[in-house]
Wavefront OBJ file of the C-alpha trace (Angstrom):
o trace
v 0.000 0.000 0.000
v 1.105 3.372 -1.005
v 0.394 7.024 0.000
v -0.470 9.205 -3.382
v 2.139 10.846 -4.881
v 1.614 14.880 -6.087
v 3.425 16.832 -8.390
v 3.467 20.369 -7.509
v 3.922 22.585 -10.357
v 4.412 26.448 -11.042
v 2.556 27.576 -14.000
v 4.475 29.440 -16.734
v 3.221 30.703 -20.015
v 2.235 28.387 -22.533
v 3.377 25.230 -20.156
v 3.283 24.165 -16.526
v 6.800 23.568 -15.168
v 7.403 21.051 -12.319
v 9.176 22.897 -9.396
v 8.756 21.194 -6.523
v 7.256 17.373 -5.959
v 6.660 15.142 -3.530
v 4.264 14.204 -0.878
v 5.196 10.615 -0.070
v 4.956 6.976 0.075
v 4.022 4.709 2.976
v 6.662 2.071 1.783
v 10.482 2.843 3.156
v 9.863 5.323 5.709
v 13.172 6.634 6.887
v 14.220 5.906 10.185
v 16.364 2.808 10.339
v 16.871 2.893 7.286
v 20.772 3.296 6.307
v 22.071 6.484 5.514
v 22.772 5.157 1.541
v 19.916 4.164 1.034
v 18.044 6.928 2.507
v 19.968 9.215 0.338
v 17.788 7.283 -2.690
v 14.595 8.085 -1.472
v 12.160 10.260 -2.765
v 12.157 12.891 -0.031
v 16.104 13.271 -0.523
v 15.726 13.232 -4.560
v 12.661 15.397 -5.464
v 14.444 18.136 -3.188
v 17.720 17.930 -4.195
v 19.127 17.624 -1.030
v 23.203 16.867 -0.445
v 24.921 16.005 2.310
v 26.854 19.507 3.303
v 28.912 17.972 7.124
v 29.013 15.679 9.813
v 29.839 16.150 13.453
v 30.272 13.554 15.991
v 27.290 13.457 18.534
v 28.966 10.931 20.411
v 30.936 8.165 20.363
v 28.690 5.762 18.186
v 26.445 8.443 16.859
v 27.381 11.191 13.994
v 24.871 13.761 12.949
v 24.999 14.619 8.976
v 23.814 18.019 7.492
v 21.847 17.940 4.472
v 20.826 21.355 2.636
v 19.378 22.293 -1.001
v 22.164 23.019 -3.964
v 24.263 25.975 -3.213
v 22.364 27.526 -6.213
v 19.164 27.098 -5.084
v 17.049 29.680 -3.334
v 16.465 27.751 -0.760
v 20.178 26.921 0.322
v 19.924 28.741 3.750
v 16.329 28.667 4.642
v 16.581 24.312 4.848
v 18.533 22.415 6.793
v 17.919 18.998 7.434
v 20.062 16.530 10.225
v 20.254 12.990 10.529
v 21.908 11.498 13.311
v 23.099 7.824 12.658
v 24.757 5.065 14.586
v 28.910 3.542 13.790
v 26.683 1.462 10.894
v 25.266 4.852 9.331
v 21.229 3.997 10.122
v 19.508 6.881 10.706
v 18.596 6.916 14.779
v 17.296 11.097 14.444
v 15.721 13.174 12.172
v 15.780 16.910 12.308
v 14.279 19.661 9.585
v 14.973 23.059 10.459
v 12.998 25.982 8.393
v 13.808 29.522 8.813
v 10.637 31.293 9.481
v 11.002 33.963 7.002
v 10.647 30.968 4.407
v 6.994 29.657 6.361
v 6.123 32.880 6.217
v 7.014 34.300 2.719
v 3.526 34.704 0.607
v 5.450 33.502 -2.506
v 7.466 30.968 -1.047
v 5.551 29.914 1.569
v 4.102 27.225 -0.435
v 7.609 25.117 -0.712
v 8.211 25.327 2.907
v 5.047 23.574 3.477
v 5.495 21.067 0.744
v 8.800 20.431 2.708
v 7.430 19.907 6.260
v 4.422 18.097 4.830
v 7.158 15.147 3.019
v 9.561 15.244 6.232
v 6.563 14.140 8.332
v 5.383 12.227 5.574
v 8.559 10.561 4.703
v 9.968 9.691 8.667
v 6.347 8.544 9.960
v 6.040 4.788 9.689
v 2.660 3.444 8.202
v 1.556 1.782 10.897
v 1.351 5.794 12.877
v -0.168 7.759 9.833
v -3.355 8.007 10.799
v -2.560 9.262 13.884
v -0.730 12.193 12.060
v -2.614 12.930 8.836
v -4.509 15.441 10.180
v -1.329 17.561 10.655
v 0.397 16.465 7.271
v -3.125 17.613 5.656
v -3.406 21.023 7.698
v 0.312 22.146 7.157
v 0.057 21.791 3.373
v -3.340 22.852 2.575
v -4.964 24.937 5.827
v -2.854 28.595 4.851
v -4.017 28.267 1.362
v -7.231 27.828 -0.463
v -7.378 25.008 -3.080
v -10.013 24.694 -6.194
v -10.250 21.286 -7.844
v -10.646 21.868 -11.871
v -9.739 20.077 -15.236
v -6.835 20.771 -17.263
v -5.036 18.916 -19.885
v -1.969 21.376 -20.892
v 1.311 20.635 -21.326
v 3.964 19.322 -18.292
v 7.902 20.058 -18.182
v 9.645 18.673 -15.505
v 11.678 22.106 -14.440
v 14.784 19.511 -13.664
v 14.866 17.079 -16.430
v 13.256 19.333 -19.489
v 11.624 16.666 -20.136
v 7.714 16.128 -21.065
v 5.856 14.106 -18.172
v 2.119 12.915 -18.660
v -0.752 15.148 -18.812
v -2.701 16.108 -15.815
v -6.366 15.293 -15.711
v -7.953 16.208 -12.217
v -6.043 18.935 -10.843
v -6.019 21.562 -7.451
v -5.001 24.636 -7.841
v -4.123 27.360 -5.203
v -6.992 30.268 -5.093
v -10.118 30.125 -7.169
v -9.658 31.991 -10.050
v -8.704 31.030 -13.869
v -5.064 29.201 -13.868
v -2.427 32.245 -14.850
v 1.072 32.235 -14.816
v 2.489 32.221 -10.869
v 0.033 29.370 -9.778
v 0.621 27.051 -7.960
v -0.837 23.547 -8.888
v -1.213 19.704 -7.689
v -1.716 16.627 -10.030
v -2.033 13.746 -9.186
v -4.763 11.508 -6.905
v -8.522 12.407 -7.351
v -8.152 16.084 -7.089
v -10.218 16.922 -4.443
v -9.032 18.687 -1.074
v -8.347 16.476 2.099
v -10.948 17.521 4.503
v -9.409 19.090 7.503
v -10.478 19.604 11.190
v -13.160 22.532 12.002
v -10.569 24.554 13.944
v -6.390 24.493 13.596
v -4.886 21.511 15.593
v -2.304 23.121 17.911
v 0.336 21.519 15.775
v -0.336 22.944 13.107
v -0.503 26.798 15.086
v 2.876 26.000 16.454
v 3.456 25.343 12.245
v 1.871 28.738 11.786
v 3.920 30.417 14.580
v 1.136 31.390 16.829
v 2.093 28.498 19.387
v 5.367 27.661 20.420
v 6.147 23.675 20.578
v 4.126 20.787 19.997
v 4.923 17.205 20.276
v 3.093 14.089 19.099
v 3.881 10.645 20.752
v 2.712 7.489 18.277
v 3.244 3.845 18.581
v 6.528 3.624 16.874
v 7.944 7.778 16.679
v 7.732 10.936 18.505
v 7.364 14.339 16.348
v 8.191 17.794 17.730
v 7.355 21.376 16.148
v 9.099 23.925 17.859
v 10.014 27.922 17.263
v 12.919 28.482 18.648
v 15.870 30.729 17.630
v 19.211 29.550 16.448
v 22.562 30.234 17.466
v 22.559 32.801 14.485
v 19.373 34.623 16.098
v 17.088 33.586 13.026
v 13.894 32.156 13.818
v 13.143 29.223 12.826
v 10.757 25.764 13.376
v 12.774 22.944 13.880
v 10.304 19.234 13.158
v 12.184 16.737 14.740
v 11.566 13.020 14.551
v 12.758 9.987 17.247
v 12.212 6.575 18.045
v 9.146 5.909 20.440
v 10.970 3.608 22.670
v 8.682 0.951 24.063
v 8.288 1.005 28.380
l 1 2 3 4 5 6 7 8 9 10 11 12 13 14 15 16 17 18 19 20 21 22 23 24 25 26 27 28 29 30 31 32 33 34 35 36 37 38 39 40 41 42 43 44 45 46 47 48 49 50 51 52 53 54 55 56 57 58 59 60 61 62 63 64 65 66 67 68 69 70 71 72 73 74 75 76 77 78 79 80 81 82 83 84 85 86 87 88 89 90 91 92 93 94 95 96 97 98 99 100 101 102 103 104 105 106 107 108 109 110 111 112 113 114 115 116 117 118 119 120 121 122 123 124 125 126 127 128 129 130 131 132 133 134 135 136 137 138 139 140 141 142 143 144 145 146 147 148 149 150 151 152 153 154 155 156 157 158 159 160 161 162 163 164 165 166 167 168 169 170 171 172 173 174 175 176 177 178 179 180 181 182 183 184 185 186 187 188 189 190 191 192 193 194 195 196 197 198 199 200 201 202 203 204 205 206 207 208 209 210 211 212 213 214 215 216 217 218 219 220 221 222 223 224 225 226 227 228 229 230 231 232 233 234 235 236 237 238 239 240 241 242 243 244 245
């Protein structure tokens, strides 16, 4: 069994360009996985992400720093840390967004696409339903979504490449699809239905609450605001092992 996969896609001018893509997969969640093979998954892949340090935790354990390419816009508003073991499988997982990304009106968009697939991507199947209500809320609360038709043209943004046509798509806001929008193929097209009122995850998310942590069978998931060592502020999401008492 497998979690839908999106595509989410700028639109340009006479095509739609993929820019950023990935939602996840209930098959190979991350931790214990080993570091290699981790690196092969989708969350790693669609983003881009490459491994930018390490520094020893402790004697057995060695956290790795993963950002975006130096290129990218997004090079210093992501960080993400795994800490692994002397046989590299990943124990800890850490995503730290600067909050000037969450809260960017343009940009906004990929930071939630990138807390939404860390959650998605560390959170074994077994504990998903106890967590979907957050994955849905973080991606899709902060902006409206219309479900429409549209069979235009695709580009992958990376590859240049053609990829199939969309059928059932949602696109952010309700109005006509322009060039700037922001738009999700894949699945039936219709919104996730969310809870009446925001979850206080998903406030701490929105930076009107300040830590939040989830205990499920097999993980335990933190939001925090904090602010760094540089004086940015920024939510860390932090993933562990539920150890069993």
């Amino acid at each position: 069994m497998r979690r839908i996969f999106f595509n989410m896609i700028v639109f340009t001018t006479s095509t739609i360009v993929v820019f950023s893509a990935h939602i996840g997969s209930f098959a190979n969640s991350l931790p214990g996985m080993q570091l290699a093979d981790a690196k092969k998954e989708d969350f790693f892949v669609f983003f881009r992400l490459q491994e930018t340090g390490r520094k020893p935790r402790s004697k057995d354990m060695t956290d790795v720093r993963f950002q975006p390419p130096a290129a990218s816009n997004f090079w210093k508003l992501v960080t993400v840390v795994l800490t692994v073991d002397k046989d590299e499988h990943i124990c800890d997982m850490q995503l730290t967004l600067k909050r000037s990304f969450i809260d960017d009106q343009k940009h906004g968009v990929f930071a939630r696409d990138l807390a939404k697939s860390f959650l998605v991507a560390t959170i074994p199947e077994s504990d998903y339903h106890s967590a979907r209500d957050l994955v849905n809320e973080i991606f899709f609360r902060q902006q409206q979504f219309s479900s429409m038709e549209f069979d235009g043209k695709l580009i992958n943004a990376v590859t240049g490449k053609e990829i199939s046509k969309a059928r059932n798509i949602l696109k952010g806001g309700t109005s006509d699809i322009k060039a700037g929008d922001v738009i999700i193929i894949g699945g039936t097209g219709a919104v996730p239905k969310l809870p009446d009122e925001p979850s206080h995850g998903y406030l701490v998310y929105a930076g009107k609450e300040k830590e939040f942590e989830q205990k499920l069978s097999k993980v335990h998931i933190r939001l925090k605001n904090e602010n760094n060592d540089k004086g940015d502020d920024v939510l860390v999401i932090s993933m562990s092992p539920e150890h069993e008492t």
